[in-house]
C-alpha positions in Angstrom: 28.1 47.2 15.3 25.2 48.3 12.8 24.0 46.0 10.0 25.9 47.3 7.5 28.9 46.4 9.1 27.8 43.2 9.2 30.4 41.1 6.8 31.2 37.1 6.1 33.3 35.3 8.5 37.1 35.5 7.0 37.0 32.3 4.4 34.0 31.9 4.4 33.2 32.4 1.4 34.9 31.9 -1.7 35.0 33.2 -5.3 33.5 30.5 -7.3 35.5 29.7 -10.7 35.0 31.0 -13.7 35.7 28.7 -16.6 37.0 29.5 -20.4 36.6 33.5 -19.5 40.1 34.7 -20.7 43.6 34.2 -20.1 43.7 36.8 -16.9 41.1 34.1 -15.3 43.5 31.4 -15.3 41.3 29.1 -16.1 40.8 30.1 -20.4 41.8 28.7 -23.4 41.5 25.0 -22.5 39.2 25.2 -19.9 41.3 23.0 -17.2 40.2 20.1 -19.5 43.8 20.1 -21.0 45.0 19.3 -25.2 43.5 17.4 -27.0 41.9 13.8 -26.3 38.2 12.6 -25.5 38.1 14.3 -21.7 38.9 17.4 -23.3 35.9 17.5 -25.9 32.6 19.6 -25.6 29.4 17.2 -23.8 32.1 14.8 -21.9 31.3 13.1 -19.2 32.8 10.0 -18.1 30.4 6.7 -17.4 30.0 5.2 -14.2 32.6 2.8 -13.2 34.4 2.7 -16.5 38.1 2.1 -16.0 39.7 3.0 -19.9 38.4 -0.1 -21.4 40.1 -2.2 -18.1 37.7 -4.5 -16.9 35.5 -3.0 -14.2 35.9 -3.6 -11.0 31.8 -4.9 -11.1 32.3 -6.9 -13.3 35.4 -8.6 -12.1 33.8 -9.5 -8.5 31.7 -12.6 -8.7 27.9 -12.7 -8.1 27.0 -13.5 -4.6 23.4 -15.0 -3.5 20.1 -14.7 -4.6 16.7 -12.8 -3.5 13.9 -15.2 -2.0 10.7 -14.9 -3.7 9.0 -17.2 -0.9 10.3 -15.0 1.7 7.8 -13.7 4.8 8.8 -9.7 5.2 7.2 -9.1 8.9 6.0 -5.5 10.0 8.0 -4.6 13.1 6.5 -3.2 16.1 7.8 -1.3 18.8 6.1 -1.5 22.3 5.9 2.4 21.9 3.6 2.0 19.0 1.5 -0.7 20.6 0.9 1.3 23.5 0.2 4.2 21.4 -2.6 2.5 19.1 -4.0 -0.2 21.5 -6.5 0.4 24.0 -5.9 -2.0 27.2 -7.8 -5.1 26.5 -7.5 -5.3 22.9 -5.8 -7.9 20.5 -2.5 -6.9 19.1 -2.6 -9.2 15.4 -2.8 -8.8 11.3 -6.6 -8.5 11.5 -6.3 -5.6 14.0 -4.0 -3.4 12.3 -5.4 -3.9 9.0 -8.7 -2.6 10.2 -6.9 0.0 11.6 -4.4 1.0 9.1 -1.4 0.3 10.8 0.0 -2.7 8.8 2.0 -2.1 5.6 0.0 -4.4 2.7 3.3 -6.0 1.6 3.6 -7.5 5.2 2.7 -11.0 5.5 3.2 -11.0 9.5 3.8 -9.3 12.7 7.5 -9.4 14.8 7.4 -7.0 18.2 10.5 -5.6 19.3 11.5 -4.2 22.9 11.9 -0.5 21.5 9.9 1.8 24.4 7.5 1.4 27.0 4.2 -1.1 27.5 2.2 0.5 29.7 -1.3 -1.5 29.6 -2.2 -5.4 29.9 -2.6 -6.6 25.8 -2.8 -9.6 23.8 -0.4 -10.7 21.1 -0.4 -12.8 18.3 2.6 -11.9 16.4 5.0 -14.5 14.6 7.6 -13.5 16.6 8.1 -11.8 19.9 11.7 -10.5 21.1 13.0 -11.9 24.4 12.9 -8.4 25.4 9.4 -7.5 24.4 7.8 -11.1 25.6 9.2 -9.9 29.2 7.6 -6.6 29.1 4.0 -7.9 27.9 4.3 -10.7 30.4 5.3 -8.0 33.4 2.0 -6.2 32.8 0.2 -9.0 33.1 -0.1 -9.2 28.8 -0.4 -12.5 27.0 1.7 -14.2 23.9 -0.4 -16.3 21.2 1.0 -17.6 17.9 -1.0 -17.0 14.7 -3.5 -20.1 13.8 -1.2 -20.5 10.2 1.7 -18.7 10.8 4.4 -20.2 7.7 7.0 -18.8 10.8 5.1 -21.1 13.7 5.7 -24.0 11.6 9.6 -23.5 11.0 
């Protein structure tokens, strides 16, 4: 085999289709868009959803629910990244990570999750621990504190 042998796996490619080039093409005169009618005019391009003057099918499903305004997003932590960016010792809370750069500003709290390995003694003070990760922190010998005015401590 040299490399000018070298040729596309049988269908692998294909001929792409040439539109409104002739009769012989197969594809000329109309274009595939058919006679006459609005899909067949120049600049068409059907709208989103529309169903030929039908009602939608968005507009015929009700609303459902509403988006809280007063709701708490919390930045979730992995034991991974704790390990990662807290020395053994240190304090694992909002504070903390802001002065590190770790916290998202749109975050208004902390929840840990059990996703990887602790691997040094830490204190938390998150608004919420999972079952999961509070086992792991207390198994190295790591503590669990609530946040003085957590709005989630006092639900």
């Amino acid at each position: 085999m040299k490399l000018n042998e070298l040729r596309p796996a049988e269908g692998a490619t294909k001929n792409r289709k040439r539109i409104g080039r002739g009769k012989g093409s197969g594809n000329g005169k109309t274009a595939g868009a058919g006679e006459k009618g609005q899909k067949s005019r120049r600049g068409y391009s059907s709208q989103r959803g529309f169903e030929g003057g039908q009602m939608p099918l968005h507009r015929r499903l009700p609303k459902r629910g509403f988006t809280n305004i007063h709701a708490i997003q919390l930045q979730e932590l992995g034991l991974d990244f704790i390990s990662t960016h807290f020395a053994e010792g240190e304090t694992v809370c909002l504070e903390a990570m802001k002065d590190k750069n770790l916290l998202d500003p749109k975050m208004g709290g902390i929840v840990v999750l059990k996703r990887g390995e602790l691997t040094h003694k830490i204190t938390v003070v998150a608004d919420r621990v999972t079952k999961g990760a509070r086992e792991a922190i207390l198994a190295v010998g790591g503590t669990i504190q609530e946040p003085p005015c957590s709005k989630q401590a006092a639900k």
